[in-house]
Phi, psi and omega in degrees: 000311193280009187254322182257004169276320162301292212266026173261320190282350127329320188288308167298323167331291213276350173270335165299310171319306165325288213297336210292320209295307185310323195266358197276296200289318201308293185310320155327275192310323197279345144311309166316299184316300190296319149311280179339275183358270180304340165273314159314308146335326202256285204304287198318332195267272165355308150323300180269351158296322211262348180060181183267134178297111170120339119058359225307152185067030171293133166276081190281143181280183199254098161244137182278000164240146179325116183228179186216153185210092160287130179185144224260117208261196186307301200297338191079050189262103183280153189225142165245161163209162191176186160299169165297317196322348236202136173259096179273034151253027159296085179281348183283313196292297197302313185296328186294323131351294199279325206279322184293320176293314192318320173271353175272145208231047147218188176305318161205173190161155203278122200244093181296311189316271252238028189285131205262094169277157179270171139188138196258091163239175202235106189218228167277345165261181154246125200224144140238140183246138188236151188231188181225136178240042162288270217321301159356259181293359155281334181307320213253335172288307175296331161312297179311356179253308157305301202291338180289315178305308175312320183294335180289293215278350162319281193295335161272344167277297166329312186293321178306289189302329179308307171341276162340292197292333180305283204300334187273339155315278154343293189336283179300341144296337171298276178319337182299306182306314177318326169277245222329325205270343207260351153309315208270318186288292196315319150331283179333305209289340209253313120032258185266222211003000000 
């Protein structure tokens, strides 16, 4: 008895382990993909607010996220323009801006302080465009509070069906022992007669 109770409780292990490890990569990817997305998406828009740099007369659309467009006219003058969402006459948050890409050495990248994605671009001016990525990462936070829910309820319908599938596994080992043991009495019994 305590032998098929190992291999049931082995059995439910190594089918949990499984589903777990399977539901692991899955929600990974489906998580990556969907950042990968949404940052593309973000780059791809920032692109088309910021125009080619020095421009004059851009007609910018109309996007629902807080985006800021700094960018260094003839005189060498940084000039802003943007959403409402942003006071572009606040010069300590613009310089503290300019002073955060500044230490950062790349094209584009992520402003934790302010959070901010970036993007740099370079023509006859120097231009940076800035978006606020709150939606962004609430998006990608309510996935992951979905996928921990699919997963909790993922892994108790599994562990209930592993159950199952152990005892219906077992079942002919059971019987066997059931024979092998009522051979060994009747053996016995026959024996001692």
């Amino acid at each position: 008895r305590l032998v098929l109770k190992k291999l049931r409780v082995k059995f439910i292990c190594f089918t949990m382990a499984l589903v777990f490890v399977m539901l692991c990569i899955i929600f990974g990817m489906v998580y990556g993909f969907t950042a990968d997305n949404l940052e593309n998406d973000s780059l791809q828009m920032m692109r088309t607010i910021g125009g080619p740099p020095g421009r004059k007369e851009i007609k910018r659309p109309e996007i629902p996220v807080p985006y800021l467009i700094l960018e260094k006219n003839n005189a060498g003058v940084w000039v802003a323009q943007g959403s409402d969402y942003y006071d572009l006459e606040d010069q300590a948050f613009l310089t503290g801006l300019l002073d955060a890409v500044s230490r950062e050495d790349a094209r584009s990248g992520i402003l934790e302080a302010y959070n901010m994605r970036y993007q740099r671009s370079e023509g006859p001016f120097l231009q940076y465009v800035f978006m606020d990525i709150s939606a962004e990462r609430a998006t990608l936070q309510d996935l992951v509070g979905t996928c921990l829910l699919i997963g909790v309820i993922s892994l108790v319908l599994f562990f209930g069906i592993s159950v199952l599938l152990a005892r219906w596994a077992t079942r002919p080992v059971e019987a066997a022992w059931e024979q092998q043991k009522q051979f060994v009495a009747d053996a016995s019994h026959e024996l001692k007669t």
